[in-house]
C-alpha angles and dihedrals in degrees: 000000000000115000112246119263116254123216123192111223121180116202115178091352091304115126120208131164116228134169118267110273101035110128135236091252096052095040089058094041087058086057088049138203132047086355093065107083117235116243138192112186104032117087120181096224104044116081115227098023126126136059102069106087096045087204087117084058111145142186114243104198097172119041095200129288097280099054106017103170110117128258104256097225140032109276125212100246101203087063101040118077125214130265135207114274086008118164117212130200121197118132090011094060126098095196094050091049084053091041098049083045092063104035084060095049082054095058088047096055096092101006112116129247088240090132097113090050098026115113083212090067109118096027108038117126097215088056090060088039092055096037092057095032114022141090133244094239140032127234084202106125098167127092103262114242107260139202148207106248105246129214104218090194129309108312100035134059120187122218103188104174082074081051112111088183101251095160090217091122082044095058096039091049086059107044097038099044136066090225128017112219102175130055146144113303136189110008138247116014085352095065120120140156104249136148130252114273091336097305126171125240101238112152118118094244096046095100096074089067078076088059095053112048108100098219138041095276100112111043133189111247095195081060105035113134093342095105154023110223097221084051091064135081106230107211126182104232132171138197143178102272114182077196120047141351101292106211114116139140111265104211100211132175101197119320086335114103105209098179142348121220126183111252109285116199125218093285093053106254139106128311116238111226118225108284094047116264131117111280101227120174125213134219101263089059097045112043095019108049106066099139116095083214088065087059139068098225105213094180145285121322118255100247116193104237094233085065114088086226096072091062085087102029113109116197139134117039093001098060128195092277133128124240114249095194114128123225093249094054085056102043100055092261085293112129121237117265095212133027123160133154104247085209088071087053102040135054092206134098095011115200097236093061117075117207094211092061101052104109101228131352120340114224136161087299090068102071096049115121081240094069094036103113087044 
């Protein structure tokens, strides 16, 4: 068997050595950090995505060595593979700051201001995207294009209007499913994910197209309004799926599990298990299994500490452990003035009813005695 070729690639002034074929967008990702480019539409595991968003868009300022002349416009890294000897500019280019700039400016053109009431907030890409790229104010005067929300069977509602057409739930509807139902239809400033004749997303692995889409556009029902992200403890749990792979991130307040998403790594996709697959989760796993009790819990989530989740996450030294102090111990041995259940003064977030197993949003309805044994 021959050995791989090796091709040296340099992004930002960093030289690394990667096989042929690798891709801009992979070569920097294995550097790591600022150098890597964001992107929206491409996703590692699934085959055929990329090179729809640009936000990924670089500046190639040395072909190779045999041929060193620069490429004379920005290239879409996640689609242009790396030659030997090949110089890279991400972070360090003007024109890509100015063309990044602009390509974010362009997905916020008819996406909605729902951060405040959108479950994607905390953890949304083009937040980041926005946050690091974008501009204060718009230069949009137009009315932004608007749709219906959608139900796309019982677990998942589309919003499309928040939708910046990545194709991701497209593709993993396609590669993970026996028969895709939903798809892009119309075309230009009509286009718009829907599915054939009304028909509902039913497949046992549909629910990781909810996983994958990098904005707040496909929503989990079985979620919706019930949390704030940064309010949850995110714990890597397992169990024995006949299914599917079984290792997800359990999102817990207290002893009450609210989701259950499948391991996502630090670009946002995917986990691969052990033995190197994609560690897909199916439906059973993510919108069935809501009691702690269900899960091996195997420990907290590593959370990068840019993220807002990681205000409440508590790892490392701290532990996930419970004080055992007692008031008093606390207190200075001095007793409390004052204690009261606030159950027995409020009507309000009764202890029989769990958040996590209320199919759909919870509202005021839900705390009526009514709805009690619910």
């Amino acid at each position: 068997m021959s050995e791989q070729t090796l091709f040296k690639v340099t992004v930002d002034g960093i030289t690394i050595e990667v096989p042929a074929g690798t891709t801009i967008l992979q070569a920097a990702r294995q550097i790591g950090g600022e150098v890597a480019p964001p992107a929206m539409c491409y996703y590692s595991k699934l085959k055929g995505s990329g090179g729809k968003c640009r936000t990924c868009l670089v500046e190639v300022s040395k072909g190779s060595e045999k041929d060193p002349r620069p490429m004379p416009k920005l290239v879409a890294s996640c689609r242009t593979t790396v030659m030997d000897g090949m110089e890279v500019k991400n972070i360090t280019s003007d024109k890509v700051i100015d063309a990044r700039a602009g390509v974010v400016e362009f997905l916020l053109l008819n996406h909605p201001l729902d951060c405040p009431i959108c479950d994607q907030a905390g953890e949304c890409h083009l937040q980041d995207l926005s946050f690091d790229h974008g501009k204060s104010k718009t230069r949009f005067e137009f009315q932004k294009r608007t749709f219906k929300k959608h139900d796309l069977g019982k677990n998942i509602q589309l919003h499309m209007t928040r939708c910046i057409l990545c194709y991701r739930c497209v593709f993993t509807a396609d590669q993970l499913t026996n028969k895709r139902v939903h798809g892009i239809l119309d075309r230009g400033d009509h286009a718009e994910i829907a599915t054939h004749i009304e028909k509902s997303l039913d497949n046992e692995f549909i629910g990781n197209v909810i996983d994958v889409c990098p904005v707040g556009a496909l929503t989990d029902k079985t979620f919706r309004f019930k949390n704030r992200v940064w309010f949850l403890k995110p714990m890597d749990a397992h169990r024995d799926c006949p299914t599917c792979s079984g290792r997800v991130t359990l999102w817990n307040r207290g002893d009450e599990v609210f989701r259950v998403t499948a391991r996502k790594d630090e670009w946002g996709e995917i986990e691969d298990t052990p033995d190197g697959k994609p560690g897909w989760i199916c439906n059973t796993c993510r919108f069935d299994k809501k009691e702690a009790s269900d899960w091996v819990i195997e420990g907290p989530r590593e959370i990068s500490r840019a993220s807002v989740i990681s205000q409440g996450h508590y790892a490392g030294k701290i532990g996930t452990t419970k004080p055992t102090e007692t008031f008093l111990a606390v207190n200075g041995g001095r007793a409390p003035h004052l204690l009261m259940d606030i159950h027995d003064e409020s009507e309000v977030n009764k202890p029989t009813i769990h958040l996590g197993k209320i199919q759909g949003p919870s509202h005021g309805d839900t705390f009526e005695n009514k709805t009690e044994s619910a």
